[in-house]
N, C-alpha and C positions, 0 to 999 in steps of 0.2 A: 567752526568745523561741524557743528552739529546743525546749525542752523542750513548748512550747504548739503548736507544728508539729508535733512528733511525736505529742502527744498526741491532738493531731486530724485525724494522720492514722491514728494507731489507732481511734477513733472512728468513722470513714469505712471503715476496711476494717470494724470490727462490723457497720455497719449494712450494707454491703454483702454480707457473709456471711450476717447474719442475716436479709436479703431474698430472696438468690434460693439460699441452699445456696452451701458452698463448690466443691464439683464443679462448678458452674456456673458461678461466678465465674472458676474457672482458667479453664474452658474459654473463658469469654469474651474472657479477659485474650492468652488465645494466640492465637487468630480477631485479636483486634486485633493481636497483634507479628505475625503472618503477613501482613497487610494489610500493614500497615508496610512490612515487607521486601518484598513486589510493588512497591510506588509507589517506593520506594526504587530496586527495580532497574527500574522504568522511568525514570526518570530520570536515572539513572547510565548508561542503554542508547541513550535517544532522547534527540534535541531536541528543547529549548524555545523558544518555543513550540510547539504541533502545527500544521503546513501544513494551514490549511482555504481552502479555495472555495466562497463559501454561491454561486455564482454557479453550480456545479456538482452543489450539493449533498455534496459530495465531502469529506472531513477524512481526517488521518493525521498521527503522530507520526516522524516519518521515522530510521533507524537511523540511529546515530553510524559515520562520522566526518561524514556526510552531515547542512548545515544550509544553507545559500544556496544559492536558486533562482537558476537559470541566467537568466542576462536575455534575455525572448520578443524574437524581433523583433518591430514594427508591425505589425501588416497593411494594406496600401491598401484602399481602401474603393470598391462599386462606387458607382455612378449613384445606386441610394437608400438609401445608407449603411450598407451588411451586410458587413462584413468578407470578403476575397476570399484564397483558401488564398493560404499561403504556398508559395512555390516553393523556397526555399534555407531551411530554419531549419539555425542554426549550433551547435543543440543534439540535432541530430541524431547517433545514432551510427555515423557514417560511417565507422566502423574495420570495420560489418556489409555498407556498400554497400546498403545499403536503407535506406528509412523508414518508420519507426513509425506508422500510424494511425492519428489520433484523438490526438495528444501533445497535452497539458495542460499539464504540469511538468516539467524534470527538474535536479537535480543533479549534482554533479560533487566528487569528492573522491581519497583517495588511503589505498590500503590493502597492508598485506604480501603482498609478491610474490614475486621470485626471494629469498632467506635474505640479509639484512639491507640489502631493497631496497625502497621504496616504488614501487606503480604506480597508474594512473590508473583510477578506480572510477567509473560513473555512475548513476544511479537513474532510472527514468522511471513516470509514473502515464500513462497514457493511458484514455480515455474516448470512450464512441459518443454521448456528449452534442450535439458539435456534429453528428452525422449527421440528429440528431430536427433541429434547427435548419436545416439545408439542404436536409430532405425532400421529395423531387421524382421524377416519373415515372423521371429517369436519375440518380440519386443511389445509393450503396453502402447498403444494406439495413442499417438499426443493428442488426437481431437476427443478422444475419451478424458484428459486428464481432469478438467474440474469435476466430473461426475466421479470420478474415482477418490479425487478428493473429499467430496463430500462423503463418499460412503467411510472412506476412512474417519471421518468425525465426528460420523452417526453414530460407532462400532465404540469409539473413544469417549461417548458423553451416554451411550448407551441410549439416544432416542431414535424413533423412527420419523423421517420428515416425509411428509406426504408428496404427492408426485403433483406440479404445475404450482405458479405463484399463488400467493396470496393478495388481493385487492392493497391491506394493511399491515404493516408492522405488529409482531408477533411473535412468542417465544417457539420456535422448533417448528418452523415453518418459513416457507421460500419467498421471499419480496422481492422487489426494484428497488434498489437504491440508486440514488444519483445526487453526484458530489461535485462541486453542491450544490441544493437544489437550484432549476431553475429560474425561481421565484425569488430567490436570493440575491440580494444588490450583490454580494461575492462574484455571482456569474457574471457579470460583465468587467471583470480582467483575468477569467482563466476559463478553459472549455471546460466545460459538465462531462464528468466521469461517469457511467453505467457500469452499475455492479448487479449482480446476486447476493443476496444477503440473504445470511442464517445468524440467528440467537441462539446458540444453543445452551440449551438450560437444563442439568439433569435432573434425576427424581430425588437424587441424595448426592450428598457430600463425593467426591473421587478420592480415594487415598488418605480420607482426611479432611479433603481442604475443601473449603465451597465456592467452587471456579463458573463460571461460565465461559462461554467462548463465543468471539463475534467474527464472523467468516464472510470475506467480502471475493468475490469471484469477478473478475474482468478477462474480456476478450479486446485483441486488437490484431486483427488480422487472424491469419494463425496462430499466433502466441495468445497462450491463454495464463494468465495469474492469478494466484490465489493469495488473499492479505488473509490471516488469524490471528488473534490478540485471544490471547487465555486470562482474565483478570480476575478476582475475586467481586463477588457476588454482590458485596455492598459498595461498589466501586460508584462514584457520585457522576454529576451530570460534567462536572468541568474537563475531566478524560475523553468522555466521552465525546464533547463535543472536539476535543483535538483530536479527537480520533477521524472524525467529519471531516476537519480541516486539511487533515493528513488523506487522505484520500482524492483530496481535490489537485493533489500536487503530483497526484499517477503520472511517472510517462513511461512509457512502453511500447515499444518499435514491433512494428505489425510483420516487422522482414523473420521470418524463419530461419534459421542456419540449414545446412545440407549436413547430410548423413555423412559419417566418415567414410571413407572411404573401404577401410578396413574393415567395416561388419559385413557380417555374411548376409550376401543378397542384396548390397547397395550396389546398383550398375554406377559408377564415378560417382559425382560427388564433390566437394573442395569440404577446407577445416569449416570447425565450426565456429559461432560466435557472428556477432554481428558488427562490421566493420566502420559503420555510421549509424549510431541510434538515433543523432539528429540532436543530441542534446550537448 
């Protein structure tokens, strides 16, 4: 039996040699252990499942140690049934003294901090989704929303980010990022993500704790997103780099929802939410 297994597997490699050239068959054989070893380390890097919301269009693989959504509150409901903002959410990061935006999602978990100390990490996706959804003569502008975002995280780390990119990566200033790079063997089995990236890094401690915050900004189409990770300060490069990883797994449907119909000053209209995000 073994010797008919080997036999055909000798037989399998001829025919595969003598098909496409041995130079080509390595080369194929290596293309695939390279695959392998990406999927490998996405897995080893993110959770499983990946966080999707076909309701937002929205998906992401979220980095480890981060996997359970933080439970939304309710929202009371007006007169003809459209969800009315929330005034207190408890997933807010009230260590900033501000809130977030447009908040969607967020997590909560715990990463290396002060040398052999665990501190408290959170993750946020925010979205100008519900803004198309509310759309009305006195409503925040959705093509405004990552500018609004950021100033909210200026206000919350207390720094000032100077106005256009920067060339280089740097604390409390505006970059390019793109995930992942594409110079990266990675980029040839997933498209390269374009972000805005901010580090922000305060002058002191917040409340205590000595956080920073990494703010990544994507557009696609009209829908515009915002990723924030609040970590501590001595948070090492192994995060970070799933952090990288996790950003290359963005999907986010460029289709807009229509305004309800019910706010004031939307001529029609249908519901909101996006009916195929493609994922």
């Amino acid at each position: 039996m073994r010797t008919a297994v080997i036999c055909c597997g000798w037989l399998l490699g001829c025919l595969l040699l003598g098909g496409c050239g041995g130079a080509e068959y390595e080369a194929r054989l290596q293309r695939s252990k390279e695959l392998y070893e990406y999927l490998q380390l996405l897995d080893q890097s993110l959770a499983m499942p990946a966080w999707n919301r076909a309701d937002i269009g929205t998906a992401l693989r979220v980095p480890l140690p981060f996997r359970q959504t933080m439970a939304a509150p309710v929202p009371e409901q007006d007169e003809d049934g459209n969800p009315l903002p929330i005034v207190d959410d408890p997933r807010q990061p009230h260590v900033l003294g501000v809130d977030l935006p447009g908040l969607v999602e967020a997590w909560q978990g715990e990463l290396p901090g002060a040398p052999g100390e665990l501190a408290e990490a959170r993750l946020y996706i925010c979205s100008n989704h519900q803004r198309y959804l509310n759309l009305g003569p006195n409503t925040p502008a959705p093509e405004e929303f990552l500018r609004d975002l950021e100033i909210a995280l200026q206000a919350g780390f207390g720094v000032m980010v100077p106005e256009g990119e920067s060339q280089t990566p740097a604390d409390n200033v505006r970059y390019r990022h793109i995930s992942p790079a594409r110079s990266s063997n990675h980029s040839q089995y997933t498209t390269p993500r374009d972000f805005t990236a901010i580090r922000f890094v305060p002058s002191e401690p917040l409340g205590g704790q000595d956080v920073e915050g990494m703010y990544f900004g994507h557009q696609a189409g009209k829908v515009q997103v915002g990723i924030i990770c609040l970590l501590p300060r001595n948070t090492g490069a192994q995060f970070r780099d799933r952090l990288n990883l996790a950003l290359g797994t963005l999907i986010v449907s460029p289709e807009a929802p229509r305004p309800r119909k019910s706010q004031p000053g939307v001529p029609g209209g249908g519901g909101g939410g996006v009916s195929n995000p493609g994922f």
